[in-house]
N, C-alpha and C positions, 0 to 999 in steps of 0.2 A: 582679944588681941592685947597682948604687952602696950607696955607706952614705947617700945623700943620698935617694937613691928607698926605701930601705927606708923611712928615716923617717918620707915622705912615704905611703908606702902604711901604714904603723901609724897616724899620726896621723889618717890620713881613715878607718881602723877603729873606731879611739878616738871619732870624733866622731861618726861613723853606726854604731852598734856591729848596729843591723840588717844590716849589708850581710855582718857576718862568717856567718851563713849560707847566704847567697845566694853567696860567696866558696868555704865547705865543697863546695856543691853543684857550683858551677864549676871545682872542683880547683885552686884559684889556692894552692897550697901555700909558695910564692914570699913572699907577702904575708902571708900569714895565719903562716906563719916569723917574720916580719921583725915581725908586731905582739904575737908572742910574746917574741921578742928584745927588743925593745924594753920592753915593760913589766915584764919580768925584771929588765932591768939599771934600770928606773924612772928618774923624772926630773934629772936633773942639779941639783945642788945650788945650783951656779953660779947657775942661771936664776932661783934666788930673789932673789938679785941684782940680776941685769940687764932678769928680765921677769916681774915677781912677777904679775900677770893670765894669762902664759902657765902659769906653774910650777906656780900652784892649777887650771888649767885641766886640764892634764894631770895633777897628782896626782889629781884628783877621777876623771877619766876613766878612768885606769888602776885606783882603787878600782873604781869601777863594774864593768871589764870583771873582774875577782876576783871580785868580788861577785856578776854572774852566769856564773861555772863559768870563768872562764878560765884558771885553773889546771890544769883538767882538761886541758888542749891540750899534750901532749909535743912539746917542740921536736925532739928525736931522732927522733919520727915522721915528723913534716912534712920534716925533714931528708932523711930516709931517700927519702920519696916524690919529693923533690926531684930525688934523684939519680938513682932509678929508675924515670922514669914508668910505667913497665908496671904496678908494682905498686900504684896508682891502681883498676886494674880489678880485682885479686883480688877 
């Protein structure tokens, strides 16, 4: 994935936070990476800025996904599965 698509696949987690189980179940490890990445590194400073309705948009969103368990999600797992699909099925 681009860092453009990663984006785009965390922010559409962010906004439908339902869909990251339905994501779990479908092994899309890819995405559910990249919406862990992303709300690690949190939102860019800058954007308070330049798009203060997007900035609170996504701080609030990325609270939320904290706030139900997403810290529990190791980026090292997801990583790992990433590289090794097989290990999906263990």
């Amino acid at each position: 994935m681009t860092q453009r698509e990663e984006e785009l696949a965390a922010r559409e987690l962010l906004e439908n936070p339902e869909r990251v189980g339905i994501f779990l179940r479908q092994q899309r490890w890819a995405e559910l990476a990249a919406l862990v990445r992303f709300a690690q590194r949190d939102v860019p400073r800058e954007l308070a800025q330049t798009d203060p309705a997007l900035y609170r948009r996504l701080r609030e969103q990325i609270t939320r996904f904290f706030l139900r368990g997403g810290d529990a999600f190791s980026l090292e797992a997801l990583e790992a599965k990433i590289r090794t699909p097989t290990a999906a099925h263990e």
